[in-house]
C-alpha atoms as one frame of an Amber mdcrd trajectory, in Angstrom:
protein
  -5.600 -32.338   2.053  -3.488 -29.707   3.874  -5.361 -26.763   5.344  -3.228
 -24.418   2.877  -4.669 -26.256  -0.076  -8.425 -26.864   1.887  -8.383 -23.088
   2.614  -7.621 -21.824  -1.417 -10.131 -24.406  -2.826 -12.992 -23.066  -0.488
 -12.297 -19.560  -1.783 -11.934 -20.988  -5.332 -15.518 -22.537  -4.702 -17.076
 -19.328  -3.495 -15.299 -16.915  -6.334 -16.766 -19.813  -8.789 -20.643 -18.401
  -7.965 -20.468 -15.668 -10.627 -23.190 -13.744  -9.482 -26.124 -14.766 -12.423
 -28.177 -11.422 -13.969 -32.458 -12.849 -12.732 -35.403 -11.599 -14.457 -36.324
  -7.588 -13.888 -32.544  -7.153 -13.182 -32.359  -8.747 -10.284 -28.710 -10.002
  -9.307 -28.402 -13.080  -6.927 -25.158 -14.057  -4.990 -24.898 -18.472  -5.397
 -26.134 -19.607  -1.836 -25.080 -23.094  -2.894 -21.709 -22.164  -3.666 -20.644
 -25.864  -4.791 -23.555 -26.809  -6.920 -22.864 -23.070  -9.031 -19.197 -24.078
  -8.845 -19.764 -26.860 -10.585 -23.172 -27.596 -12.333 -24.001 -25.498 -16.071
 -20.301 -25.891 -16.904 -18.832 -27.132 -19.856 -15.339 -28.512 -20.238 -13.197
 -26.296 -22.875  -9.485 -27.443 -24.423  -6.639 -25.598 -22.957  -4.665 -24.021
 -25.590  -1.421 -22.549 -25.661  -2.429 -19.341 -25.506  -4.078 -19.865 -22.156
  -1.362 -21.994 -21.137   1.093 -18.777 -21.410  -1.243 -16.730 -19.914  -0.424
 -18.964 -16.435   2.080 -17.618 -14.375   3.299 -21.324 -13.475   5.521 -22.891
 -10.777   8.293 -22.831 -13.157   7.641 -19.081 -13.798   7.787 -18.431  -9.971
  10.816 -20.697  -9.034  14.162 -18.248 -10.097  12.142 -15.661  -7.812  12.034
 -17.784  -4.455  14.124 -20.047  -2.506  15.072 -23.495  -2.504  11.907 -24.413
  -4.538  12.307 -26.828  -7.562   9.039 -27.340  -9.220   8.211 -30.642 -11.343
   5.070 -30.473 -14.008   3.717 -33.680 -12.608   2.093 -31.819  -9.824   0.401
 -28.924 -11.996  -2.759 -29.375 -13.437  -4.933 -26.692 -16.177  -8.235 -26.759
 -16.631 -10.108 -24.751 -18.789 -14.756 -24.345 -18.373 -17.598 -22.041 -19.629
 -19.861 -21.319 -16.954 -23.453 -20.704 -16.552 -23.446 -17.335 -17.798 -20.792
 -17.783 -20.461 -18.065 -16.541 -18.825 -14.676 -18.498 -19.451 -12.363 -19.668
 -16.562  -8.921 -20.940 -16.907  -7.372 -22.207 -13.993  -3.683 -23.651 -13.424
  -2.976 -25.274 -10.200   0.561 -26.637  -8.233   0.384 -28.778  -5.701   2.971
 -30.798  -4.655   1.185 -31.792  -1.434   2.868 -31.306   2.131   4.042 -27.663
   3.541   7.602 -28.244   2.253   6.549 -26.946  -1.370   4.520 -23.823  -2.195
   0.779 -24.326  -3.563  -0.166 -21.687  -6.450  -3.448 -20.919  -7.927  -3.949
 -18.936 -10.870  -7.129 -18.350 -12.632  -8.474 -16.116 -15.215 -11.683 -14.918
 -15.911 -13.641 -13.228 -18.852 -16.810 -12.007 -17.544 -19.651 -10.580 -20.399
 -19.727  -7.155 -19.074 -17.973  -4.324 -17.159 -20.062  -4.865 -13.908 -19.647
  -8.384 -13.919 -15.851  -8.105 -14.117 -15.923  -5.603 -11.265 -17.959  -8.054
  -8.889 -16.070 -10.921  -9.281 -12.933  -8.732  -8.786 -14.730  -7.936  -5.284
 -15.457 -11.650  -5.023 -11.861 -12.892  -5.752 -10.151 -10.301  -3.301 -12.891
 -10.174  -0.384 -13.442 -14.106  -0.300  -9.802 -15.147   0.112  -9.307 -12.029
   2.465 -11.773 -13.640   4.534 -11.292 -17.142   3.954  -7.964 -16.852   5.654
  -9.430 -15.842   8.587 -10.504 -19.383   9.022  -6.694 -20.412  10.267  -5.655
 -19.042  13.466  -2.488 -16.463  13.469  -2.862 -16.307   9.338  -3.879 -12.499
   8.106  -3.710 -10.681   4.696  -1.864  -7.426   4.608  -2.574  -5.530   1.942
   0.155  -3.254   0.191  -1.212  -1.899  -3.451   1.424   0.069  -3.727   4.117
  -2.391  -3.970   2.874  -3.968  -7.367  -0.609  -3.138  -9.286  -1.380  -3.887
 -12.491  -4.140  -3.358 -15.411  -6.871  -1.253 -14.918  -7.740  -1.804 -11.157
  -5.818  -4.660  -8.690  -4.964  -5.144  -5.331  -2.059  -7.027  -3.688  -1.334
  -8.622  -0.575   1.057 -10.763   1.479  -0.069 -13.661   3.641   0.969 -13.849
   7.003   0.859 -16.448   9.873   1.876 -15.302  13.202   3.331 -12.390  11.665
   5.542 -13.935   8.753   5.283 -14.082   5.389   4.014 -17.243   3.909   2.552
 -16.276   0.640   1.102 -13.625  -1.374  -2.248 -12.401  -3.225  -2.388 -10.633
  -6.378  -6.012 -10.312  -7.931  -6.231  -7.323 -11.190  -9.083  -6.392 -13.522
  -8.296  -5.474 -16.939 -11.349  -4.979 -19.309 -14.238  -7.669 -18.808 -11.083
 -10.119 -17.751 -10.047 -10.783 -14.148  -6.836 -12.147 -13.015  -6.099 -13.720
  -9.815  -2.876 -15.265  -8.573  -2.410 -16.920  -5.270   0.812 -18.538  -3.528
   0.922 -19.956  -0.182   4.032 -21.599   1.305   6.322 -18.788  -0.372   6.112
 -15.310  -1.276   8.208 -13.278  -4.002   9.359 -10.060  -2.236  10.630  -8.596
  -5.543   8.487  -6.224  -7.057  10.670  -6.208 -10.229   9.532  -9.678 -10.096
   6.156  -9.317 -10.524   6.606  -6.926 -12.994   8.444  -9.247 -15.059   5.308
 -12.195 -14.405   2.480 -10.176 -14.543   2.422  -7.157 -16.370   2.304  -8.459
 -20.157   0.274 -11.190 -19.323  -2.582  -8.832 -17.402  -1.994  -5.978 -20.241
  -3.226  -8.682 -22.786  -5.885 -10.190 -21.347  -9.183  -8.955 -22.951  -7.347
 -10.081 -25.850
């Protein structure tokens, strides 16, 4: 496993805890992070719908350089969880540093305030997470894109260059969170073009 892939899957893991409403109101964080990641989840079809919701390696490719994507290295996945939310997730992995890794998922939570927490989750995990490899930081630059009703953006650095980028928005009781590591699309026309109508529609 390369430490690009080892470092998005551990944040994927943690973002996976959905915080679950306890009796009297009480709201608990998943301690186990890997048992709520994966245990009280049921396997769902992925239909096309969902499928065009995923900004995909082939979706990305015209925007960076030198990178030709094949669809035997992507991989969507669609679960309810625990708390019947709905996650899709599309991943690209071509394995070794020579090809980006992406990571999109998309989340409809069952109310406002969970929405907003696992928008906290999505950004504030990964932020951190990438602390775990030496010289690698997140700048964050909101300005440059933002979509739907609240998001942040970001661009992944290691020893000061760019190596990928984080885009996480909230529209409605839906969350959407892209990640790219090994690349980075600098044009913010670009994400225009991949994001907007897809985040725009998503409580729908």
């Amino acid at each position: 496993m390369t430490k690009r892939k080892k470092t998005v899957l551990i944040v994927l893991a943690i973002a996976a805890a959905i915080v679950i409403p306890c009796v009297g109101g009480v709201v608990l964080l998943g301690i186990g992070v890997f048992t709520l990641a994966t245990v009280g989840t049921t396997e769902l079809e992925v239909t096309d719908a969902d499928r065009d919701l995923m900004v995909t390696a082939a979706d990305v490719a015209p925007h960076t350089t030198g990178f030709v994507p094949s669809p035997i290295h992507e991989t969507f996945t669609k679960t309810s969880l625990i708390d019947n939310s709905i996650k899709i997730q599309y991943e690209y992995d071509a394995g070794g540093l020579a090809h980006p890794y992406i990571v999109v998922t998309v989340s409809h939570e069952q109310t406002p305030a969970d929405a907003d927490m696992l928008f906290g989750i999505e950004w504030n995990v990964m932020k951190g997470a990438l602390g775990l490899g030496p010289g690698t930081t997140l700048r964050e630059d909101s300005a440059f894109y933002s979509a739907g009703d609240h998001s942040r953006f970001g661009t992944i650095l290691e020893s000061g260059s760019p190596t990928g980028n984080l885009f996480v928005a909230r529209e409605g009781n839906s969350i959407y969170a892209f990640t790219i590591m090994g690349a980075t699309i600098a044009d913010a026309d670009a994400w225009k073009t991949l994001f907007d109508d897809r985040v725009e529609t998503l409580d729908e």
